[in-house]
Backbone as ProteinMPNN parsed JSONL, in Angstrom:
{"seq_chain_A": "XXXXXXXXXXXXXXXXXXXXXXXXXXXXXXXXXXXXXXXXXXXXXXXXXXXXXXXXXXXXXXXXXXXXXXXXXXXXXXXXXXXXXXXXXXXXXXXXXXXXXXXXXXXXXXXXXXXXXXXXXXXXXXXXXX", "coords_chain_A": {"N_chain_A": [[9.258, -10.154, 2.458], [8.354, -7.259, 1.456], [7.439, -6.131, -1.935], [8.222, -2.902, -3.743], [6.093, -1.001, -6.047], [5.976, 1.208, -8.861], [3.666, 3.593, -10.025], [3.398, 5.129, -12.824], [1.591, 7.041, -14.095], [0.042, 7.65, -12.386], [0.069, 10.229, -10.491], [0.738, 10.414, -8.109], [3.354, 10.983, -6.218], [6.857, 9.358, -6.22], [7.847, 8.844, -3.935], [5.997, 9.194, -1.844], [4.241, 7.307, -2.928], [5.465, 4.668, -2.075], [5.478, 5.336, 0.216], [2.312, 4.926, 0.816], [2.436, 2.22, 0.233], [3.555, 0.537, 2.324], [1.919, 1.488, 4.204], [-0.305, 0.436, 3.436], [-0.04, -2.283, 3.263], [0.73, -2.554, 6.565], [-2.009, -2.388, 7.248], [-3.322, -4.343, 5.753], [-2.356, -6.864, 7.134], [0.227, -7.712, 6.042], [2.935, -7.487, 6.458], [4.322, -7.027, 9.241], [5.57, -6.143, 13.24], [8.663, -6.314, 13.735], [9.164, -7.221, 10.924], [11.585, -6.45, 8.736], [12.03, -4.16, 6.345], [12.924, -3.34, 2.965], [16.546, -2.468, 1.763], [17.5, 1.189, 1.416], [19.142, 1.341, -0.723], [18.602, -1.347, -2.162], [15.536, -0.969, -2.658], [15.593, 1.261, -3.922], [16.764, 0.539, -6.542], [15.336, -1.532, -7.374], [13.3, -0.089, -7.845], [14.159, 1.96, -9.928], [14.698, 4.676, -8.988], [16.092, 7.537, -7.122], [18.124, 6.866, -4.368], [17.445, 8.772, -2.801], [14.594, 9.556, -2.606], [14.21, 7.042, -1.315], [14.843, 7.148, 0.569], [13.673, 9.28, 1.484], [10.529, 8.615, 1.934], [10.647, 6.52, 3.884], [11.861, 8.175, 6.043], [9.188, 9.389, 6.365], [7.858, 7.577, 7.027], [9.099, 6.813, 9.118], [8.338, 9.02, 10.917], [5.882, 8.686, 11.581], [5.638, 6.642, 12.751], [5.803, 4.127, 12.442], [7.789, 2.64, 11.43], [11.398, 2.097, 12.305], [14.7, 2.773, 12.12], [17.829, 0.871, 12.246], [20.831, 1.753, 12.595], [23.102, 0.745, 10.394], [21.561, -1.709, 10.427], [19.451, -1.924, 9.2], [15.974, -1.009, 8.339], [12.982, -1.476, 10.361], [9.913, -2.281, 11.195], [7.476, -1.454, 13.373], [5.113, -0.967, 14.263], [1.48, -1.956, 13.468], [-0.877, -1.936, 11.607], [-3.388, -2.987, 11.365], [-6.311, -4.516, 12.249], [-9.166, -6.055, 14.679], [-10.588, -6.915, 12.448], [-9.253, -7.743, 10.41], [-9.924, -10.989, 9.919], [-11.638, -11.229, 8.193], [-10.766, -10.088, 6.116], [-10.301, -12.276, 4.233], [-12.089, -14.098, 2.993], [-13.941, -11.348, 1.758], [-11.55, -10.806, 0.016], [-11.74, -12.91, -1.478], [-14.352, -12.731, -2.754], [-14.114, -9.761, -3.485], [-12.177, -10.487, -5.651], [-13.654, -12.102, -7.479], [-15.764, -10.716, -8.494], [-13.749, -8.356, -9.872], [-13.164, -10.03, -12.078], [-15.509, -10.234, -13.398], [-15.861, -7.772, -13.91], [-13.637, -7.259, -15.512], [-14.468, -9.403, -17.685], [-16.548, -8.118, -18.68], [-15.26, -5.947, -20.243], [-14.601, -3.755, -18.814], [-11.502, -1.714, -18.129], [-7.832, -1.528, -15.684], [-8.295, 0.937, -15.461], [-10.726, 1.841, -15.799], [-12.3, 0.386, -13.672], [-10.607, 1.397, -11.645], [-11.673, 3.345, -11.053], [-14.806, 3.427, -11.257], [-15.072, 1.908, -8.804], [-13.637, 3.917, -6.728], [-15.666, 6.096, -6.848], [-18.102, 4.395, -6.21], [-16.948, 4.017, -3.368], [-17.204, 6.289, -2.847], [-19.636, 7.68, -2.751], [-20.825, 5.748, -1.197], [-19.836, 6.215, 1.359], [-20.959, 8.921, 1.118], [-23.564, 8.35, 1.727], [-23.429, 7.049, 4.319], [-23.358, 8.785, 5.898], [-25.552, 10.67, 5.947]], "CA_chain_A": [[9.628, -8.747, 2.355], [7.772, -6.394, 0.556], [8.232, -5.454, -2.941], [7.661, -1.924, -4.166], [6.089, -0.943, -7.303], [5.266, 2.24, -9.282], [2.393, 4.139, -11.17], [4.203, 6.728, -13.118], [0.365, 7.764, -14.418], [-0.886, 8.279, -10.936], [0.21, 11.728, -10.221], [1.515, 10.532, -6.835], [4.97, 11.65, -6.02], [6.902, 8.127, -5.782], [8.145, 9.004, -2.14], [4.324, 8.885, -1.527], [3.547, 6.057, -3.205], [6.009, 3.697, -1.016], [4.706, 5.657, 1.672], [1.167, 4.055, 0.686], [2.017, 0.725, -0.236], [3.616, 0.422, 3.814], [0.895, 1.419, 5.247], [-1.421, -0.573, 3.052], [0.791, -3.921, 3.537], [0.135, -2.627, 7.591], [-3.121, -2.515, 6.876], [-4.122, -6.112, 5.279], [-1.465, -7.593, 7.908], [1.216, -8.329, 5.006], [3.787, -6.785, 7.167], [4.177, -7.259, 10.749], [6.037, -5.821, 13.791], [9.4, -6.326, 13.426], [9.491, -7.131, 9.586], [12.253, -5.517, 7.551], [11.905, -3.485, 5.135], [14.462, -3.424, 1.486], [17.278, -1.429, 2.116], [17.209, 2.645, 0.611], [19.394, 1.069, -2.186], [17.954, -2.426, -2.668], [14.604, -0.373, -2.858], [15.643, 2.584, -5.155], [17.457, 0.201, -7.7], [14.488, -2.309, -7.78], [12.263, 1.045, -8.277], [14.716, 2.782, -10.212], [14.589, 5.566, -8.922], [17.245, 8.206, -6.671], [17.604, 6.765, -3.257], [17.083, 9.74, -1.539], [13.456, 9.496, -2.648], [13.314, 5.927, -0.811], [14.924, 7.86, 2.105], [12.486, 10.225, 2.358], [9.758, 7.717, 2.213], [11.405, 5.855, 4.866], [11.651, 9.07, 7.026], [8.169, 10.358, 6.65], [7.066, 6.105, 7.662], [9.374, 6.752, 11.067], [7.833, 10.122, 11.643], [4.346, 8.101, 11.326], [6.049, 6.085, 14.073], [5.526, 2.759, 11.431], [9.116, 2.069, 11.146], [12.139, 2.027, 12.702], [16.156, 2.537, 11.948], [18.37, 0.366, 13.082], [21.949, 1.87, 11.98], [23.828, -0.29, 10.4], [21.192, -3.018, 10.244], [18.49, -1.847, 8.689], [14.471, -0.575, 8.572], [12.031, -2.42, 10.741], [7.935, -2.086, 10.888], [7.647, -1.257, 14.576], [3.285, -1.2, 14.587], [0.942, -2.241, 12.8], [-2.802, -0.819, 11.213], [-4.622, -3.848, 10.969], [-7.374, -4.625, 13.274], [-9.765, -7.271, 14.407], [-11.308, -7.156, 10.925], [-8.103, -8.88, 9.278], [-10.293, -12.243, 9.93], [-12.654, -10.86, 7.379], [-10.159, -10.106, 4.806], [-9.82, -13.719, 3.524], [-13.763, -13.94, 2.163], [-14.19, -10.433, 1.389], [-10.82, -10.747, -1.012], [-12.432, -13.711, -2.34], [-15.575, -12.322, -3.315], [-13.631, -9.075, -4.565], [-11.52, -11.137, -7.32], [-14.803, -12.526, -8.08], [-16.118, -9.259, -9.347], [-13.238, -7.777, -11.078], [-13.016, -10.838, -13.236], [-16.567, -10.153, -13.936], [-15.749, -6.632, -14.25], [-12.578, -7.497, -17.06], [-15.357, -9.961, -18.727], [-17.51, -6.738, -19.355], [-14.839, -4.926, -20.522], [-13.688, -3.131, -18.464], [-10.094, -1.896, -17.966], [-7.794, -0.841, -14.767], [-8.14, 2.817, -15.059], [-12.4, 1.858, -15.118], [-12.391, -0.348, -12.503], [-10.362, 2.048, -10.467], [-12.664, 5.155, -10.818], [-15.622, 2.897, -10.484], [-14.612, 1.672, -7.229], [-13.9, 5.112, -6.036], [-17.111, 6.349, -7.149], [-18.931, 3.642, -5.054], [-16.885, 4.369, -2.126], [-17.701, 8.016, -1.965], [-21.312, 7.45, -2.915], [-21.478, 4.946, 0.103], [-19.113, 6.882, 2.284], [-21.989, 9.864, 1.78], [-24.749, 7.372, 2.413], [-23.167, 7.084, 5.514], [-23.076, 10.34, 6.366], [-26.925, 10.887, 5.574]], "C_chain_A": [[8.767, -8.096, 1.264], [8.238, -5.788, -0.574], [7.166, -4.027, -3.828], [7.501, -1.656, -5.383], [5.735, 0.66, -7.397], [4.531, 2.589, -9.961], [3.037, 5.156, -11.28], [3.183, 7.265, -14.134], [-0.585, 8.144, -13.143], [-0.986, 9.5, -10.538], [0.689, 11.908, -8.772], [2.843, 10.307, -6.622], [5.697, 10.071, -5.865], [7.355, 8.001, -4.477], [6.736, 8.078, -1.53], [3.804, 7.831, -1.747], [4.606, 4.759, -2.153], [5.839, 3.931, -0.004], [3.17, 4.656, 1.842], [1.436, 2.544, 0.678], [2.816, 0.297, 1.222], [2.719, 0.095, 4.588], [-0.42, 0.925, 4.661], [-1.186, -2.366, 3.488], [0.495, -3.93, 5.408], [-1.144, -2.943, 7.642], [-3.775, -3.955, 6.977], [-2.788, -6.787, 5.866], [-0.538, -8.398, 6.842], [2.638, -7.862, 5.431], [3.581, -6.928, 8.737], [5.22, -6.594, 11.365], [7.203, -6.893, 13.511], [9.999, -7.078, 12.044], [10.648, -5.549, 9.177], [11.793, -5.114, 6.454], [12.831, -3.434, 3.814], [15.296, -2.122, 1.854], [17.052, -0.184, 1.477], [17.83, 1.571, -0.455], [18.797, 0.1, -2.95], [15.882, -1.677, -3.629], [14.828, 0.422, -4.133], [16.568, 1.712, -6.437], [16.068, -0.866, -8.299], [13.181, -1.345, -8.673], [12.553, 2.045, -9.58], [14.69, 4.249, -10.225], [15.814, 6.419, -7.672], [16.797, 7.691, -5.433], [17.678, 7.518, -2.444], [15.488, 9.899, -1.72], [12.824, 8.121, -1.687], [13.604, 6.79, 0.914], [13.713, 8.596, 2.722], [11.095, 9.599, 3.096], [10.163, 7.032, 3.239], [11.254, 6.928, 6.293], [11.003, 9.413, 7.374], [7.751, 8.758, 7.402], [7.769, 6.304, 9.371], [8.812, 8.41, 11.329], [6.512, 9.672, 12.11], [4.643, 7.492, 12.479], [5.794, 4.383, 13.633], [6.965, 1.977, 11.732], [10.267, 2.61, 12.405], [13.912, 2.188, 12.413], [16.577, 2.19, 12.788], [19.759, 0.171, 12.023], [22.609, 0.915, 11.772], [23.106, -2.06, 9.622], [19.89, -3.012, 9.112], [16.684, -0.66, 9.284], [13.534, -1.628, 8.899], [10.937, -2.003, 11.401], [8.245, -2.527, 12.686], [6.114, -1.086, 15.014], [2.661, -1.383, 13.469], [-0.791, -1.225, 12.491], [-3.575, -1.785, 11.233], [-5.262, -4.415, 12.39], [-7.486, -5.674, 13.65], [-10.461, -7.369, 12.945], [-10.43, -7.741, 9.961], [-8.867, -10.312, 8.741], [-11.034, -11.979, 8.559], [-12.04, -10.746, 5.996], [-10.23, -11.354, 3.829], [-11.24, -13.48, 2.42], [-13.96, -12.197, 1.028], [-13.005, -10.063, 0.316], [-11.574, -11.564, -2.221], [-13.129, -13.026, -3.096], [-15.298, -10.652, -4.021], [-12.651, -9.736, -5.803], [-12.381, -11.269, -7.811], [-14.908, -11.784, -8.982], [-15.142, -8.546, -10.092], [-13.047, -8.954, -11.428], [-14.131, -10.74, -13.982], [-16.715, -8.767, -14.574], [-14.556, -6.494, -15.494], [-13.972, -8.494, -18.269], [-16.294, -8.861, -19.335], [-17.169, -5.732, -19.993], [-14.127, -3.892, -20.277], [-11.865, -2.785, -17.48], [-9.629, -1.298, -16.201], [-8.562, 0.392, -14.685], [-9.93, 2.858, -14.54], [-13.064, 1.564, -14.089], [-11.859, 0.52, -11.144], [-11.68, 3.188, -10.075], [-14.114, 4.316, -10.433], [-15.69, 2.294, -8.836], [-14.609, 2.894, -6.199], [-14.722, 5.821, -5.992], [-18.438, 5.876, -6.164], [-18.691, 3.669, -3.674], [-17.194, 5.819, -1.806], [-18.895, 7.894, -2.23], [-21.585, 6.686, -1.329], [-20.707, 5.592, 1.491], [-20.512, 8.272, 2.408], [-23.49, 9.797, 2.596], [-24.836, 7.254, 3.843], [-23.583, 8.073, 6.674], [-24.588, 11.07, 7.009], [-27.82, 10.233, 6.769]], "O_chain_A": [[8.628, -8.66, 0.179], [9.208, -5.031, -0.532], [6.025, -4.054, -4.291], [8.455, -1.898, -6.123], [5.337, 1.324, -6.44], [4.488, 1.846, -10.941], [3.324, 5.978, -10.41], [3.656, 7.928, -15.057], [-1.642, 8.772, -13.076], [-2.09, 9.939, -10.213], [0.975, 12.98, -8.237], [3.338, 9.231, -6.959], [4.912, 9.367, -5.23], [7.199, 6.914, -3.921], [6.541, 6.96, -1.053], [2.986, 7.308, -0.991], [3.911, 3.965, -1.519], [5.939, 3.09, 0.89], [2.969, 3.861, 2.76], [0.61, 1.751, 1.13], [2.546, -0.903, 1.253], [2.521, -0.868, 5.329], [-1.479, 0.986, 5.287], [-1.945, -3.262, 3.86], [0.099, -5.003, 5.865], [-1.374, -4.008, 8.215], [-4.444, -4.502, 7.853], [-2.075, -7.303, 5.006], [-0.577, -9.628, 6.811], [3.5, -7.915, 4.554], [2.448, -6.902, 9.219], [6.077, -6.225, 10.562], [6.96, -8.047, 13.157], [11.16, -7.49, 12.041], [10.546, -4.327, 9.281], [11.155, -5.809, 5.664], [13.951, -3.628, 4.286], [14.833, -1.024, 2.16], [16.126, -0.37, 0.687], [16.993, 0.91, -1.07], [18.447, 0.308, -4.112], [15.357, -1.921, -4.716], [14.272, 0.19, -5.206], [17.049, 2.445, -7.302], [15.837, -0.951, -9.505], [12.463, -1.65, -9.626], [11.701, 2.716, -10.162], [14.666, 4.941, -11.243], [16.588, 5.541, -7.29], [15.618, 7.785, -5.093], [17.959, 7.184, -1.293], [15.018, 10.504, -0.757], [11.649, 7.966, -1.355], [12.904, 6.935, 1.916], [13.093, 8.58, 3.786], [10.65, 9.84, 4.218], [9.053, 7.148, 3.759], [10.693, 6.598, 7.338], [11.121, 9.934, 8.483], [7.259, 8.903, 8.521], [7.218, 6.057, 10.443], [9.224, 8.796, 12.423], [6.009, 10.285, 13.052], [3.878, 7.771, 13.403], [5.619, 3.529, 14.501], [7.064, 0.848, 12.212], [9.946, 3.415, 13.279], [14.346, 1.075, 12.712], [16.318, 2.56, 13.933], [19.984, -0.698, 11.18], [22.859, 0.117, 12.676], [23.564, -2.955, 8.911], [19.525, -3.941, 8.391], [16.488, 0.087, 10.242], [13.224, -2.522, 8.111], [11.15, -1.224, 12.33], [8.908, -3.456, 13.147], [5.923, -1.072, 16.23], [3.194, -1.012, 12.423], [-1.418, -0.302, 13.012], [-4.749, -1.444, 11.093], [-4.62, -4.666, 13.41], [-6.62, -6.521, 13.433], [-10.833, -8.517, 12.702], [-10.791, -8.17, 8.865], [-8.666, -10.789, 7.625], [-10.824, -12.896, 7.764], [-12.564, -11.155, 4.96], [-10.196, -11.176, 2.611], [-11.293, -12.846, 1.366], [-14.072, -12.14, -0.196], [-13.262, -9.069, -0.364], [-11.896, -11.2, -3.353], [-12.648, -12.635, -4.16], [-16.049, -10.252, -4.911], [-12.612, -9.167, -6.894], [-12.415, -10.646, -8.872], [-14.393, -11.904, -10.094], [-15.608, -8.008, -11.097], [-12.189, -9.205, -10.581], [-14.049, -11.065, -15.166], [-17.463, -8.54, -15.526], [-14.674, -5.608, -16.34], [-14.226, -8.163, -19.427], [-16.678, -8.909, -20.504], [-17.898, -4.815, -20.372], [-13.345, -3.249, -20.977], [-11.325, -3.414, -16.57], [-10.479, -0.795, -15.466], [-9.379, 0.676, -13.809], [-10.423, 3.441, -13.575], [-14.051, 2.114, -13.601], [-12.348, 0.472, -10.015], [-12.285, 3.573, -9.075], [-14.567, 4.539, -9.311], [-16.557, 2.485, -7.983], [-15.284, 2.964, -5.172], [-14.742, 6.463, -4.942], [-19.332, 6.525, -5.623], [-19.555, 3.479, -2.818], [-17.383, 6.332, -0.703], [-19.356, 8.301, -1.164], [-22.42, 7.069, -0.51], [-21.158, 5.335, 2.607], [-20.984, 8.578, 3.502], [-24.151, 10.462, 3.393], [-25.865, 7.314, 4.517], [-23.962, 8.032, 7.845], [-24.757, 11.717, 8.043], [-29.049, 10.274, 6.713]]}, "name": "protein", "num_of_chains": 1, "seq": "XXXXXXXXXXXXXXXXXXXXXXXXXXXXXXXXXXXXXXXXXXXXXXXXXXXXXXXXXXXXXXXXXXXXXXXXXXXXXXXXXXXXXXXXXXXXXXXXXXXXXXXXXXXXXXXXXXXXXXXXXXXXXXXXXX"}
């Protein structure tokens, strides 16, 4: 089961952010069709936060058509995002730990590592483009 965390320096709403970390766990196949999800309360007490915020998150994932209610029983992951390129994940994790350990040996911290990262993907995302 998936456990939710928060960045309360991110600037993303925490609805939003359990919205993301769903459809990232779809994503890198860490979640599968008919996986449960933590209940609104189990969720909003582990998060601490009001569970009408996990609700919502929850509501906007079945508007996405991700999830599922099943009164009574629960929230269950009803499609998935991840591709044929899952196979690929294994190596290509590898060889990213690699580099941020090489990237903490140099110094630098999350917050650098994040913005560098995003930096290189929009640089190579325009490359693309070009």
């Amino acid at each position: 089961m998936i456990e939710f965390h928060l960045d309360g320096r991110s600037g993303v709403p925490p609805y939003q952010q359990v919205v993301q970390q769903v459809r990232h766990a779809l994503r890198l196949g860490l979640l599968a069709v008919g996986d449960q999800l933590p209940t609104v309360k189990e969720a909003a007490t582990s998060l601490t936060i009001n569970p009408n915020t996990v609700s919502k998150a929850y509501k906007e994932l079945e508007l996405l058509g991700l999830v599922a209610a099943r009164p009574g029983i629960g929230i269950f992951v009803t499609t998935t995002l991840s591709d044929d390129s899952l196979a690929a994940h294994g190596p290509l994790r590898q060889s990213l730990q690699r580099w941020l350990a090489q990237a903490r040996r140099a110094g630098l911290d999350d917050e650098s590592i994040d913005a560098l990262y995003k930096e290189c993907l929009r640089s190579s995302a325009a490359e693309d483009v070009a």
